[in-house]
N, C-alpha and C positions, 0 to 999 in steps of 0.2 A: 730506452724502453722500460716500463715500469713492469713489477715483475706479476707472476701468475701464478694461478696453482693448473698444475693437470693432474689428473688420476688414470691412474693404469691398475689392467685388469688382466691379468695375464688368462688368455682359453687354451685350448688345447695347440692349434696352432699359429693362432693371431693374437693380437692385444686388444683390449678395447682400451681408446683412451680419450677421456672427456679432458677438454679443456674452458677454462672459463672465458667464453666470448670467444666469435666469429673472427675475427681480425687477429687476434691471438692464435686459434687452431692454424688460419692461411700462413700466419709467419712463423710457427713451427714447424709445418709442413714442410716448407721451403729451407728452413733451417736444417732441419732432420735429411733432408735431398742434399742437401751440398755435402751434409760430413759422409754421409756413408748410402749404397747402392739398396733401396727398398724394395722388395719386389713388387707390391702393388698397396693401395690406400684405398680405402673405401671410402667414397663422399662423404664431403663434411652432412651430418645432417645434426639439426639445431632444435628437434623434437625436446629434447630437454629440457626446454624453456629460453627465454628471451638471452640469459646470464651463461651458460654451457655449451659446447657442442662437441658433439662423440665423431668417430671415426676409428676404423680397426685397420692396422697394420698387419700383415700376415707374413711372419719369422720365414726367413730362410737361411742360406748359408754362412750369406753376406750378412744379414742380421738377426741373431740370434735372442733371446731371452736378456741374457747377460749386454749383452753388445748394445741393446736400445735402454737399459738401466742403465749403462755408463753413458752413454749420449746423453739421455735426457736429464742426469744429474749434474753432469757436464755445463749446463747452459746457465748462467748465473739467474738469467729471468725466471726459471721455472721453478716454482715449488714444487717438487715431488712426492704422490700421495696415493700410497697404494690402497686403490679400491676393491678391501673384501666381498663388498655385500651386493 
């Protein structure tokens, strides 16, 4: 698989996180599902335009702040890109 970038937004108790391209967000998802228990995922939605799509993760126990930064650094495909703004 060729690689990506995603941006993470850390909220108060979810993440926001865009990734570039539809088929990319679906095999993250799936990727992020096997290594560790997420409590829920918010629909992909692709408002962003043709190239991006968001979707918010919301922290619990089992994934914490820390916990989805070492996963998603972890994945050699993704570029990891913290979105301040």
């Amino acid at each position: 698989m060729t690689g990506f970038r995603v941006w993470i937004r850390h909220l108060a108790e979810d993440c926001r996180v865009r990734v570039d391209g539809i088929q990319n967000a679906r095999w993250l998802l799936t990727r992020l599902a096997s290594s560790f228990i997420f409590k829920n995922a918010q629909p992909i939605n692709d408002d962003e335009g043709p190239s991006s799509c968001v979707f918010h993760l919301r922290y619990s126990s089992q994934m914490s702040r820390p916990t989805l930064e070492k996963a998603l650094a972890a994945i050699p495909e993704v570029e990891l890109i913290s979105d301040t703004a």
